[in-house]
Structure formats: structure tokens, C-alpha cells
C-alpha positions in Angstrom: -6.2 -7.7 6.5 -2.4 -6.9 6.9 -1.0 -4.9 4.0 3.1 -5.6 2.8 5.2 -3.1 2.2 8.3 -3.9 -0.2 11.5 -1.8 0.2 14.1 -2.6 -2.8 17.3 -0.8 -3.3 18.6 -0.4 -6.7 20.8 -3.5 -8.4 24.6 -2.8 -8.6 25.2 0.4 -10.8 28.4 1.1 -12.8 30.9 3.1 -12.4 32.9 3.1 -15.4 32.0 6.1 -17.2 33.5 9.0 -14.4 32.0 11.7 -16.6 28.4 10.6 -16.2 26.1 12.6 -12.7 25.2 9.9 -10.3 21.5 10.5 -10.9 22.7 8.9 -14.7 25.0 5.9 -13.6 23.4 2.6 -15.3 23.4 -0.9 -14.0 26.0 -2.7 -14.6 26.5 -6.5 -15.5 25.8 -8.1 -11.8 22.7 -5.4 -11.9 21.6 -6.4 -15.4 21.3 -9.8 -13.7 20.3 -9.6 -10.5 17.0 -7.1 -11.0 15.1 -9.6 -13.0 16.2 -12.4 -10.6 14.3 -10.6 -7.8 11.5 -9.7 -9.7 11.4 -13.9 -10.1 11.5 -14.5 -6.8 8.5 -12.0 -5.9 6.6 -13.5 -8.7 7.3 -17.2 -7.3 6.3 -15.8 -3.4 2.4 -14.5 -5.0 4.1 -10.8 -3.8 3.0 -8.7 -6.6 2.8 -5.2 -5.9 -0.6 -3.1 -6.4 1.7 0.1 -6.7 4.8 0.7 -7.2 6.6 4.0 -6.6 10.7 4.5 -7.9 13.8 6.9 -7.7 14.3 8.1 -11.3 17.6 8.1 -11.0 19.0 5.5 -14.1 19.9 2.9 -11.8 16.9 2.5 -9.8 14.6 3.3 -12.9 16.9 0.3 -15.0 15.8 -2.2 -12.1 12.1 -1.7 -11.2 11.3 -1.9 -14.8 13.0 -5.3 -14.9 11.4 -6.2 -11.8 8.3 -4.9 -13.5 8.9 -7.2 -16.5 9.0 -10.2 -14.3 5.6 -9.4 -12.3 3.8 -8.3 -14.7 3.5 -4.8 -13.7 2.8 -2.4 -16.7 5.5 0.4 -16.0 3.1 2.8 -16.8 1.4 2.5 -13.9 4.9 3.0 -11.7 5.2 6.6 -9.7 8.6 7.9 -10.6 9.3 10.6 -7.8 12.1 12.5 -7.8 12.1 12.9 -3.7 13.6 9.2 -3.2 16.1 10.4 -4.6 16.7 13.9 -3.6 15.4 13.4 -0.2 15.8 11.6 2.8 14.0 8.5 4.5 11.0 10.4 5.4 10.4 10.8 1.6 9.7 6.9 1.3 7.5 7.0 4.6 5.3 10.0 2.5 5.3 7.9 -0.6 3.5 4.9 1.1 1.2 7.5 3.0 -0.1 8.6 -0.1 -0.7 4.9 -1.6 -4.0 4.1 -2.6 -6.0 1.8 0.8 -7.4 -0.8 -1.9 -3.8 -1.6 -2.4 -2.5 -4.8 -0.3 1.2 -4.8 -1.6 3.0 -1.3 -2.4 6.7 -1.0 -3.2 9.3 1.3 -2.9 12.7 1.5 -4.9 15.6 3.7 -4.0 18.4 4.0 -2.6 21.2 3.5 0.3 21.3 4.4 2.8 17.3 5.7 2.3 16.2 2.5 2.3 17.9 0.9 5.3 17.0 4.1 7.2 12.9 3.1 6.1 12.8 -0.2 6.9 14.7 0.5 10.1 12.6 3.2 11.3 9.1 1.0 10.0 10.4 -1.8 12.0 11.6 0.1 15.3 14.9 -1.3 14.9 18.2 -1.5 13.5 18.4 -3.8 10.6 20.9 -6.4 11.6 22.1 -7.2 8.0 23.8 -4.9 5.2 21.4 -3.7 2.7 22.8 -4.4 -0.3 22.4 -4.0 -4.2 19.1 -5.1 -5.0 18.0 -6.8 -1.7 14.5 -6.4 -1.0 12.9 -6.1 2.7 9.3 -7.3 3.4 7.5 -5.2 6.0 4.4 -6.0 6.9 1.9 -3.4 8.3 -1.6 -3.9 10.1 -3.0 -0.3 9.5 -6.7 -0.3 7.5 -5.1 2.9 6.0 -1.8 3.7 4.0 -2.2 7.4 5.8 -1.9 5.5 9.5 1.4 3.8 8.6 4.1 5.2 11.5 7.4 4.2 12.7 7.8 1.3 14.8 4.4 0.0 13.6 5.6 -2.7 11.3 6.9 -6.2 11.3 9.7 -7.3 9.3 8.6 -10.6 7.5 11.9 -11.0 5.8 14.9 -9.6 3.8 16.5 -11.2 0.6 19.7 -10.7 -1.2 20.5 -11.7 -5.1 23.2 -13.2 -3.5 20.8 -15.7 -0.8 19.1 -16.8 -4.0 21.6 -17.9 -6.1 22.6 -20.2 -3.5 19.0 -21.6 -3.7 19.4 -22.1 -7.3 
């Protein structure tokens, strides 16, 4: 049985309070939107995650819990760790080490260019799209064991922007 790996970057964050650190910045209107909007369309595709793991940071927190909302997820259950944010790629590879095996779907929410660096290095190649606010990458891994996931050992199903959906809708 294959096991999916989601890879989200945070919705569109604002920028109009300067004074705020970046680790605070909220979403902003196109953010407020698009989050839930995704969380939709995973709902609609069956793609529920089993876990979930976040960046804390305001921005990324602000759109898994939408997401969340939308799936069905309880955001209790989501790991927030600090290391997606504070911490390169290899962070997110560690995260979905440590993810339970009964778990078919885990997701990972962050940031860029964290993100693109993951599902790059996951796939064995460079992504041949921008990874933009709130897109979402669909890896897919044949490992029995979240501890045997390496780079280059997973196929990219597919990659969706807010912005590919709207035109859908």
C-alpha cells in the first residue's frame, strides 16, 4: 500500500503591519480565502490526512487550521514544530520520518522556499512550477515505513494552486 505525502505552503500572509516579526504576520484577505478553498478541494479528492504536522509561525498556523476545518481534522491532534520554521528542508524530511506507519496520508505545512526544496528533493527533481501561496504538492511514497522515506524515492502525483481551482469553479 503506497502512502501520500502532502506538502502545503502557507496562504498569502500580510504585510501591512511593518512593526509585527515575520514569525507573527497573519493572512491576509486572498489567504483568508484561499486556505479553506484547499482544504475543499482535499476533502472533495478523499485526501484526508492521518497526521498533520505545521510551522507555528501565524501564517502557516492561520491556514492548516482552516484546512483542518474543512477536513475534518480536530486541530488538536496537529504537531506544531517550531523546526519548519526555524530550520531548513531537512526539517520537513525528519517530521515525516517520525510519522506514525498506520498513517496512509501525512501533511506538512510551511514555508518557501522549505517546501519547494522537500518536494524537490522527495521527487529527485526540480519542481518545474513556482510554489506558491497555498499550493499543495502530492507525493506519493511506496516505503512500508515513514522512517525509510529518502530523497529521490517519491513520485509526484500532482501539484495545485488556489489559483488552478478557481478557474475550475
Amino acid at each position: 500500500m503506497s502512502k501520500k505525502i502532502l506538502i502545503m505552503r502557507h496562504a498569502k500572509s500580510s504585510w501591512d503591519n511593518s512593526s509585527l516579526r515575520d514569525f507573527d504576520r497573519p493572512l491576509n484577505e486572498r489567504g483568508e480565502r484561499d486556505a479553506p478553498r484547499m482544504g475543499r478541494y482535499l476533502q472533495e479528492l478523499g485526501m484526508i490526512p492521518n497526521q498533520i504536522v505545521s510551522s507555528p509561525a501565524a501564517r502557516a498556523k492561520a491556514t492548516i487550521l482552516k484546512v483542518s476545518e474543512e477536513v475534518g481534522y480536530h486541530e488538536n491532534k496537529i504537531l506544531w514544530n517550531e523546526d519548519l520554521y526555524f530550520k531548513g528542508s531537512n526539517a520537513y524530511i525528519e517530521s515525516i520520518r517520525r510519522m506514525n506507519d498506520e498513517s496512509e496520508v501525512v501533511m506538512a505545512v510551511g514555508h518557501y522556499p522549505m517546501v519547494d526544496e522537500v518536494v524537490s528533493g522527495l521527487h529527485g527533481q526540480m519542481l518545474k512550477k513556482h510554489f506558491g501561496t497555498a499550493t499543495i504538492a502530492c507525493l506519493e511514497s511506496e516505503s512500508e515505513q515513514w522512517s525509510d522515506v529518502e530523497p529521490g524515492s517519491c513520485k509526484l502525483l500532482w501539484m495545485v494552486s488556489p489559483k488552478e481551482l478557481s478557474k475550475d469553479s
